[in-house]
ZAMARGU-4260 file (C-alpha; in steps of 0.2 Angstrom, whole numbers, plus 5000, padded with zeros to 4 digits):
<rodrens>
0) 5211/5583/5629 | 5230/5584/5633 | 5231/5564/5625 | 5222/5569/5610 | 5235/5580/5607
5) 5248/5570/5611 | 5242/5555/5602 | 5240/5568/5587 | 5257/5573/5589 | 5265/5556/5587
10) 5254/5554/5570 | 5262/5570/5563 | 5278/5564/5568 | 5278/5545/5561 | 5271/5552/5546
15) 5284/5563/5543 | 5296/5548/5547 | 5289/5538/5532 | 5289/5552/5521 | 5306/5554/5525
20) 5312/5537/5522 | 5304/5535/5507 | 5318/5545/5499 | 5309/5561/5493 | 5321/5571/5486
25) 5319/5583/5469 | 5333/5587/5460 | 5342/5573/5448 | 5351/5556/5455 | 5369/5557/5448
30) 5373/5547/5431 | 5390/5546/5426 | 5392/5555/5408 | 5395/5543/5394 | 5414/5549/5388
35) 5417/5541/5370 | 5436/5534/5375 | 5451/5522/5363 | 5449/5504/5371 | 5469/5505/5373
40) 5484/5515/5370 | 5491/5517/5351 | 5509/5517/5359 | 5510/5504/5372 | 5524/5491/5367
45) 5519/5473/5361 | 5533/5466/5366 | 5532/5468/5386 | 5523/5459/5397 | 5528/5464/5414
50) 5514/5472/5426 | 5516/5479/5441 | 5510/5483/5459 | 5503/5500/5468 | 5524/5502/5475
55) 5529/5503/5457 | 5544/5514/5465 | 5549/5493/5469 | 5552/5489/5454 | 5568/5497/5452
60) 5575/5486/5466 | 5583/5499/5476 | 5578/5500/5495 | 5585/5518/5498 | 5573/5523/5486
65) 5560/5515/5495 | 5567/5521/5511 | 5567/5539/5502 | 5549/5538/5497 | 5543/5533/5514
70) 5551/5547/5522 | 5543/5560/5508 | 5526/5551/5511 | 5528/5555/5530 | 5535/5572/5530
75) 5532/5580/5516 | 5524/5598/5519 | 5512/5597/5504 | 5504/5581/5510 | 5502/5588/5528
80) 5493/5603/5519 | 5481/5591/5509 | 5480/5578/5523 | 5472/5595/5534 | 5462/5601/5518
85) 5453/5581/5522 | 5450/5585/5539 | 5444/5601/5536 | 5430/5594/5522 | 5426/5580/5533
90) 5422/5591/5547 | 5412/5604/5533 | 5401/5589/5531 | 5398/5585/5547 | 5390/5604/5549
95) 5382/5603/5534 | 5372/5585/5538 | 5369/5590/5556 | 5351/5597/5552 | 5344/5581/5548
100) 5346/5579/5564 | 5334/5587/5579 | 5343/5600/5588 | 5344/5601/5606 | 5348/5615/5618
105) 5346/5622/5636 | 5346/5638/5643 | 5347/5644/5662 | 5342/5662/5668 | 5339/5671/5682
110) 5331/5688/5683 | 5331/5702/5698 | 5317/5718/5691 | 5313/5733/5700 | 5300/5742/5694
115) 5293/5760/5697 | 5280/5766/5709 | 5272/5774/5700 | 5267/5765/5686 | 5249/5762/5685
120) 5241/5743/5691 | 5226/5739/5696 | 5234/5732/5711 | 5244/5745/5719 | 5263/5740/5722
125) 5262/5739/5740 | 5253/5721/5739 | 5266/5715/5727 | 5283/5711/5726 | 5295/5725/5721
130) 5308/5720/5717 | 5304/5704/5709 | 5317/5689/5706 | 5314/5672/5694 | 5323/5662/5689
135) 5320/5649/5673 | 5329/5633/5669 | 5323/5623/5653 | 5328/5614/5638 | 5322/5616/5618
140) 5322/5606/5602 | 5319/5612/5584 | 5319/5600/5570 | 5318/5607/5549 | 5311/5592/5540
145) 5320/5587/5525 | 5304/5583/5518 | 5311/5587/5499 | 5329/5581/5503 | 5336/5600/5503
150) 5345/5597/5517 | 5350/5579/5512 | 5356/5585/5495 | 5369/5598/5504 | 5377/5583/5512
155) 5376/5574/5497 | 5386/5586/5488 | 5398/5590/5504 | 5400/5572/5505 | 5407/5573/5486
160) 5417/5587/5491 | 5425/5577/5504 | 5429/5564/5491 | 5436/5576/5481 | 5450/5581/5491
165) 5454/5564/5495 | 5459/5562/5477 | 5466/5578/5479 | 5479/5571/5491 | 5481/5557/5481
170) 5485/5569/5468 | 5497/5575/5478 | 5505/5559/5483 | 5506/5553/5466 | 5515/5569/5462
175) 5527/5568/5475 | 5531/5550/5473 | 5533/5554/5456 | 5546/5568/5458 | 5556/5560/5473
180) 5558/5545/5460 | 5563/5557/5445 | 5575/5566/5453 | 5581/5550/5462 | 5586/5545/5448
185) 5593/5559/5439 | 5604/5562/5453 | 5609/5544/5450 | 5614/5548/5431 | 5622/5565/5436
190) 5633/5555/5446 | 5637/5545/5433 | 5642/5559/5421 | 5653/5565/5436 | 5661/5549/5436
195) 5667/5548/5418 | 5670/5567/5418 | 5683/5561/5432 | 5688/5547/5424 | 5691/5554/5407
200) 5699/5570/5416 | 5713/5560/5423 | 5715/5549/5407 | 5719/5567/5399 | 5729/5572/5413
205) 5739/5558/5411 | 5742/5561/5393 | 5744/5578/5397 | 5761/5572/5409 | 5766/5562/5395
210) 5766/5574/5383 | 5773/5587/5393 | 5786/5576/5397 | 5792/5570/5377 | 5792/5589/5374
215) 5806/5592/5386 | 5814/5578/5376 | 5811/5587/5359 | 5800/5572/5353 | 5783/5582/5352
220) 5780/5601/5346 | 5773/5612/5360 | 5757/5612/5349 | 5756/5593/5353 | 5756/5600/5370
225) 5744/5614/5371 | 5733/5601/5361 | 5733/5589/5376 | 5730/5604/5387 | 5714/5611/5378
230) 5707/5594/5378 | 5711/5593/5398 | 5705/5608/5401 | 5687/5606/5392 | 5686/5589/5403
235) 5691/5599/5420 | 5679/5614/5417 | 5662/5603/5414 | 5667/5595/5432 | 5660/5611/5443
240) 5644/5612/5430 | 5640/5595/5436 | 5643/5595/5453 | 5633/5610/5455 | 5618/5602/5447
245) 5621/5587/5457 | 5620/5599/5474 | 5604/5607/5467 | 5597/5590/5465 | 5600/5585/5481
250) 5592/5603/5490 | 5576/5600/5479 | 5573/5582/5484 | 5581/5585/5500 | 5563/5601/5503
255) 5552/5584/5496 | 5557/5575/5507 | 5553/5588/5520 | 5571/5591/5525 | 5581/5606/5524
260) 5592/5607/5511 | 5609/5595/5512 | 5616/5581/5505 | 5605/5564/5500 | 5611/5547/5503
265) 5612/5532/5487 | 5610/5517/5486 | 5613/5508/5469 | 5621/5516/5455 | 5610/5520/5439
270) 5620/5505/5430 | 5612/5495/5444 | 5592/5499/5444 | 5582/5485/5437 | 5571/5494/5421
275) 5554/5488/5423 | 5543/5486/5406 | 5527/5494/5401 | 5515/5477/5398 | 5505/5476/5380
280) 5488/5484/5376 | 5486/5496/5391 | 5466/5494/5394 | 5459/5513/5394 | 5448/5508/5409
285) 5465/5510/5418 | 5464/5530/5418 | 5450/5526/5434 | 5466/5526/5442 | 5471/5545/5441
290) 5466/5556/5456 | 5464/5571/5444 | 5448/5560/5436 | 5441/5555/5450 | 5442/5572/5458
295) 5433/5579/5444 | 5419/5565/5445 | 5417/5569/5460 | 5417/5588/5458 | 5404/5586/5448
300) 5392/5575/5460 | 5394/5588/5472 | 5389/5601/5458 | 5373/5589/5452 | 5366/5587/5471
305) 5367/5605/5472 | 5354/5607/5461 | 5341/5596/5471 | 5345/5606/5483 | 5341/5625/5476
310) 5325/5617/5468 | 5318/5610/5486 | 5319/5628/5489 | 5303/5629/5477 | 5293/5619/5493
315) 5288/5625/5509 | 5299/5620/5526 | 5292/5612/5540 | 5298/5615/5557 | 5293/5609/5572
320) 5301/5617/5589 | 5297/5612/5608 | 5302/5620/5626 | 5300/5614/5644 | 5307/5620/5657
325) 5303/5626/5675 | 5302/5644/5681 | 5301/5651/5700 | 5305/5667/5710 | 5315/5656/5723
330) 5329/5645/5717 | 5326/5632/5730 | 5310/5629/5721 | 5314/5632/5704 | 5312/5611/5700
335) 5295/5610/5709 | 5279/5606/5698 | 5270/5621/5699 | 5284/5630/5690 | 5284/5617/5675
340) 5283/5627/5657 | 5282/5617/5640 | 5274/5620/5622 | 5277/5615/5606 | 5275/5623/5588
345) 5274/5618/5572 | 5277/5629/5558 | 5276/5628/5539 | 5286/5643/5526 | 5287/5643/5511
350) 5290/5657/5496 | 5278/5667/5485 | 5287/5679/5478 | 5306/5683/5480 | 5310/5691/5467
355) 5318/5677/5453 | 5332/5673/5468 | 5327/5651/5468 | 5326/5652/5452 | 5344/5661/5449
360) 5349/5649/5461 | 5342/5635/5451 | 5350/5642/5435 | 5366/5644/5442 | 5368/5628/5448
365) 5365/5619/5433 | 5377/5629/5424 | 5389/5624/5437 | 5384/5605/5431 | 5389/5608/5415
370) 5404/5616/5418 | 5409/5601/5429 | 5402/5591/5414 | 5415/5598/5403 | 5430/5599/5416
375) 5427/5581/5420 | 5426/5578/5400 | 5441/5588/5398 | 5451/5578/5410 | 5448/5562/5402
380) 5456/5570/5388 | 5469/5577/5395 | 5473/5559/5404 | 5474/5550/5388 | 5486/5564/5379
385) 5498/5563/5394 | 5498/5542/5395 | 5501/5542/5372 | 5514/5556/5376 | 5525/5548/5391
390) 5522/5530/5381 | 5530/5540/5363 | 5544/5547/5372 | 5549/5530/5382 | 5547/5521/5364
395) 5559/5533/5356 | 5571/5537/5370 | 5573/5517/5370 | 5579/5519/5351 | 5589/5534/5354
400) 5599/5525/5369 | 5603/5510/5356 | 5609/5522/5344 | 5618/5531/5356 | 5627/5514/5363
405) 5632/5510/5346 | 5639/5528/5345 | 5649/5527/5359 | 5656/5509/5354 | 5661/5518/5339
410) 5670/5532/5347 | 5678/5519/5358 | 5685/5511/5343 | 5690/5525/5336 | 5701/5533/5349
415) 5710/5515/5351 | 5713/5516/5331 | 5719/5535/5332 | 5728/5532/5346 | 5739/5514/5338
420) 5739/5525/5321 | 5746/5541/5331 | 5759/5529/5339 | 5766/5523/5324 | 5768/5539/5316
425) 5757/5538/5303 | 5743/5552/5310 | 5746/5569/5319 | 5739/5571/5338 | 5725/5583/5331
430) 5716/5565/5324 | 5717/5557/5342 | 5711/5573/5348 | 5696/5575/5336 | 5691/5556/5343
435) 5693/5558/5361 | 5682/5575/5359 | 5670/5567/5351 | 5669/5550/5366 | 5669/5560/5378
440) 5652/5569/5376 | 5643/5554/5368 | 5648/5545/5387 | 5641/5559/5393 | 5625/5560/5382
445) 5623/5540/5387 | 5622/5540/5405 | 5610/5555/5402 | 5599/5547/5392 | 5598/5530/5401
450) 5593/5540/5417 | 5579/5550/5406 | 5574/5532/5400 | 5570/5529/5420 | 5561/5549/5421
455) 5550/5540/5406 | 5545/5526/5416 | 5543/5538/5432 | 5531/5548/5420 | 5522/5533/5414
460) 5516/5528/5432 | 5511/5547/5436 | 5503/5546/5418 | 5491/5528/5422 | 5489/5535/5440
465) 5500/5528/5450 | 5500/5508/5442 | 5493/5498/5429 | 5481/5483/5440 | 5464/5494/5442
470) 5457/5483/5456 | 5471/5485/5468 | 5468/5494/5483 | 5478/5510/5486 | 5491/5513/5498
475) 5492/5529/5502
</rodrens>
């Protein structure tokens, strides 16, 4: 009789085995929404033709940038936050898929039990025992069948969840490469602007000297004089301004690069860094690249499963649960066979009336779908206003820098023309002055400009997601 049952209980449990790996699941597989998208940007330039890797932080040829990078990437606080946000999903997941699984557990007890004289037996209390010690030692297993995939959709959308903050990191990365390069750089073009500010303050000093100098000798008016000082002075008081933007440059990348705040080394000047270009007809598939997009895909495949899982639900939940152990009065004999113990159970639940709370559940998580629908929709969107903004703004900074070159060329030229026409008499100082005011803010405007021409290109990688080659691997 015993076989019989056992032979019956192997039936049960290969047919639950082929049920199960058939793939009975309810609840919809996961389609990726059709998103009506440009084939390629409106703004990317036809005339370059240079592409570039997943380090695009390489192409500006500067190894203490790379070194700076490196370091971010490694210490940075808000990537050790995300890097343990992956850790703690991937061990979510791991709890939430551990049901398929049969579980497994033992217990060990001993009991010592007095009990009163004079409660009432059939066999008075004299024959038996009293007190009484036993002791039990065995081991259990319970296993839910996933026979609707409830269980196996949960992991599903854990699994998605996981995903998600992997591209969150990602997201992070990206955003911190992005703003150790940016600031990198404009660090690099404030020190520029501190250089011609120097520079141009000691040409003012010197004319400053000079003219001090003929106005002891009667040859200039003291207005000549207070001229050349004004112009000095204007040149000494932006000197502070932009040193103390260039110290609060170097403490904000100094906190990304998970240092305290000090001083940052360079390495080339901004005259120096190679300008990469932007290659011809940007493929929209290229936006795969961004973290934000994937994390939302994957947001919402974590926000489809769940809705397999609150309809499975709907089904009844099979159960099965088994004991053995052994149980004796004497510990010396609690492993002998006559103290063996075992039995198992099957069981089968399932809901008939609870209120509306499935189907509330159900509901709530298909509304969740479509709002993950619309966020991942949303995204998409968003991506491809940042990429034509960042492409707009490089396009027309690289105009405004040529027209600012030729500006300062002009201001060049026309301080040396005030300056020979001063000399020979024929123009006051007030015309030298009026051209040296105007050259020294157009140098100024110009280094500013060509550093915010490498910010665009910074944004342009951030924009695409990091690079422009969609089947490369990623490196961080």
């Amino acid at each position: 009789m015993a076989n019989h049952r056992i032979t019956g209980m192997r039936r049960l449990l290969l047919l639950i085995c082929s049920l199960l790996l058939s793939g009975c699941m309810v609840g919809p597989d996961y389609v990726r929404p059709k998103v009506d998208v440009p084939p390629a940007f409106r703004n990317a330039d036809d005339e370059m033709q240079t592409a570039v890797d997943a380090e695009w932080w390489k192409q500006f040829q500067d190894p203490t940038l790379d070194a700076l990078i490196t370091e971010a990437l490694t210490n940075n606080k808000n990537i050790r936050i995300a890097t343990a946000n992956i850790e703690q999903a991937a061990a979510f997941l791991m709890q939430v898929r551990s049901p398929i699984f049969p579980q497994a557990g033992y217990g060990v007890s001993g009991t010592r039990e007095r009990s009163p004289e004079s409660s009432a037996r059939p066999i008075p209390l004299s024959l038996l025992p009293n007190p009484t010690t036993t002791y039990q030692a065995g081991a259990s297993a319970t296993w839910e069948i996933d026979l609707w995939g409830r269980i196996r959709r949960l992991s599903e959308a854990a699994q998605a969840e996981l995903f998600a903050t992997e591209e969150a990191r990602l997201g992070v990365a990206l955003s911190l490469v992005s703003s150790v390069a940016a600031n990198y750089v404009q660090l690099l073009g404030l020190d520029e602007q501190l250089q011609i500010s120097k520079r141009t303050l000691a040409a003012y000093a010197d004319s400053l000297k000079l003219f001090e100098t003929r106005f002891r000798y009667g040859q200039v008016s003291q207005m000549t004089v207070e001229q050349a000082r004004s112009q000095y002075e204007t040149a000494a008081a932006a000197i502070p301004e932009i040193e103390s933007q260039i110290e609060q440059m170097e403490n904000s990348l100094s906190v990304l690069l998970g240092r305290n705040p000090g001083p940052v080394q360079r390495g080339r000047t901004l005259g120096e860094l190679v300008l990469p270009a932007v290659p011809p007809d940007l493929p929209s598939d290229v936006l795969s690249n961004r973290p934000d997009i994937r994390q939302a895909e994957q947001n919402l495949v974590a926000a489809n499963a769940r809705i397999g899982a609150a309809r499975a639900l709907y089904f009844p939940a099979i159960s099965l649960t088994g004991t053995f152990g052994y149980a004796s009065s004497e510990l010396s004999n609690l492993f002998k066979s006559p103290g063996r113990f075992w039995n198992y159970t099957g069981s089968l639940t399932g809901p008939i009336f609870i209120g509306g709370a499935i189907t509330g559940q159900v509901r709530q998580t298909e509304a969740a779908r479509k709002a993950a629908i619309h966020s991942y929709e949303l995204a998409i969107q968003n991506s491809f206003a940042d990429v034509e903004n960042v492409l707009v703004a490089r396009r027309k900074l690289a105009e405004q820098i040529q027209a600012q070159e030729r500006l300062v060329t002009a201001n060049s030229e026309y301080v040396r023309l005030a300056r020979l026409q001063y000399n020979g008499g024929y123009v006051p100082y007030s015309t030298v002055l009026q051209a040296e005011q105007q050259l020294f803010p157009s140098e100024i405007n110009y280094a500013r400009y060509r550093s915010a021409l490498f910010v665009s290109l910074v944004n342009i990688y951030k924009a695409l997601g990091r690079g422009w080659n969609v089947d490369e691997g990623r490196s961080w």
